[in-house]
C-alpha positions as CSV (number, residue, x, y, z in Angstrom):
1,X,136.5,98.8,96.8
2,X,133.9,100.5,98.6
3,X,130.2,100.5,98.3
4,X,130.4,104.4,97.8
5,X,133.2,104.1,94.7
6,X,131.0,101.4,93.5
7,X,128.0,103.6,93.3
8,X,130.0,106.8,91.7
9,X,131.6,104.4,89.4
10,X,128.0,103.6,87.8
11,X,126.7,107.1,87.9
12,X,129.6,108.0,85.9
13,X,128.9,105.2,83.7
14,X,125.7,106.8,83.0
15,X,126.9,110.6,82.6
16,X,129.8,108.9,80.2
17,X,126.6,107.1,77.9
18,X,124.7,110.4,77.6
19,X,127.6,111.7,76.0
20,X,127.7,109.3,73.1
21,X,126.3,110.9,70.1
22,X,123.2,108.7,68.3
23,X,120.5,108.1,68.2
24,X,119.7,104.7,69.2
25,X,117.4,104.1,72.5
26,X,117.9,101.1,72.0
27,X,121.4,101.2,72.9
28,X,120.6,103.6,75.5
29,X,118.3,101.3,77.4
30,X,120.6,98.4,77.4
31,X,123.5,100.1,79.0
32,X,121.4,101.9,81.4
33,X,119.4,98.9,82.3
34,X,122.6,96.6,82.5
35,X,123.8,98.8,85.2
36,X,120.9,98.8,86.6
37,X,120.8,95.3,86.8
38,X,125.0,95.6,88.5
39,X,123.8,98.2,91.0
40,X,120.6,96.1,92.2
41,X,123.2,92.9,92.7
42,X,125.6,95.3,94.1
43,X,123.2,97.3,96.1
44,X,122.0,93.9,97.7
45,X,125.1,92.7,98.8
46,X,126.0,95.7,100.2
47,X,122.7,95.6,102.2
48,X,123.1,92.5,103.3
49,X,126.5,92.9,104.6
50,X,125.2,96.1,106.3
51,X,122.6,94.7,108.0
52,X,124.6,91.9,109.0
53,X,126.9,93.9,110.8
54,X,124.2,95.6,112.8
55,X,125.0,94.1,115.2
56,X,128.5,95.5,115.9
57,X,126.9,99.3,115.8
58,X,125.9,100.1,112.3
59,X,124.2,103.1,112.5
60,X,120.5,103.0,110.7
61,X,121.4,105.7,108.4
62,X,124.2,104.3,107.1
63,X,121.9,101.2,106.6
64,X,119.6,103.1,104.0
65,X,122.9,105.4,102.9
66,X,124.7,102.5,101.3
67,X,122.2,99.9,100.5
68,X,118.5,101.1,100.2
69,X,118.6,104.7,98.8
70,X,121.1,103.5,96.0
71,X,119.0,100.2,95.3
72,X,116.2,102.5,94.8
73,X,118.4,104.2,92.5
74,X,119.2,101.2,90.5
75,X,115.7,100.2,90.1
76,X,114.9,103.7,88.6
77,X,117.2,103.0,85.8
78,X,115.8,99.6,85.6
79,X,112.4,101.4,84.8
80,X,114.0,103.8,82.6
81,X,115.2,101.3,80.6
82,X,112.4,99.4,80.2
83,X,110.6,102.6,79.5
84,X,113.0,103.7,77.2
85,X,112.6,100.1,75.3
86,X,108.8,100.5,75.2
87,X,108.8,104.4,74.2
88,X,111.4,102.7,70.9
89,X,109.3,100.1,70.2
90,X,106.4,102.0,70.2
91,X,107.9,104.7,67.8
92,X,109.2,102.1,65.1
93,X,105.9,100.9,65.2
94,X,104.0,104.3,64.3
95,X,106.9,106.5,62.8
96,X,105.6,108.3,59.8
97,X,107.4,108.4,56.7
98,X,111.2,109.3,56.5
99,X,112.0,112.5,56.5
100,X,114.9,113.5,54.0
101,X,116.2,117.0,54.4
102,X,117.8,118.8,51.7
């Protein structure tokens, strides 16, 4: 499987969580940050195996097109998560009394 099907695998991952319908960021953050996690692993190996093959006429965009840019990527929903965790925790912490409609 290619680095490209790899990569649209996980962003449809992502667009498939944002579907699910609760409420928990939690859950949220730990799906989105383990494939973050898989992308940055993926992403590295990918680089490696790029740069590697440099030699044999890699061009440099294709060195930052399937290894860099989506690394970045991966590391944004690395943060995200973490944010997300931190933005939960902080709520739980402060949340004001239930509210109970009806």
């Amino acid at each position: 499987m290619g680095p490209v099907v790899i990569h649209f695998a996980g962003v449809f991952f992502i667009s498939a969580v944002a579907l699910i319908p609760t409420d928990r960021a939690v859950f949220f953050a730990i799906l989105i940050g383990t494939t973050g996690l898989i992308g940055i692993a993926v992403s590295t190996v990918v680089t490696i195996h790029v740069v590697k093959s440099a030699l044999r006429g890699v061009d440099v965009t294709d060195r930052f097109a399937y290894g860099l840019l989506p690394g970045v990527g991966y590391v944004a929903l690395l943060v995200t998560a973490g944010l997300m965790l931190g933005v939960s925790r902080l709520h739980s912490t402060f949340s004001p009394a239930p509210y109970f409609c009806c």
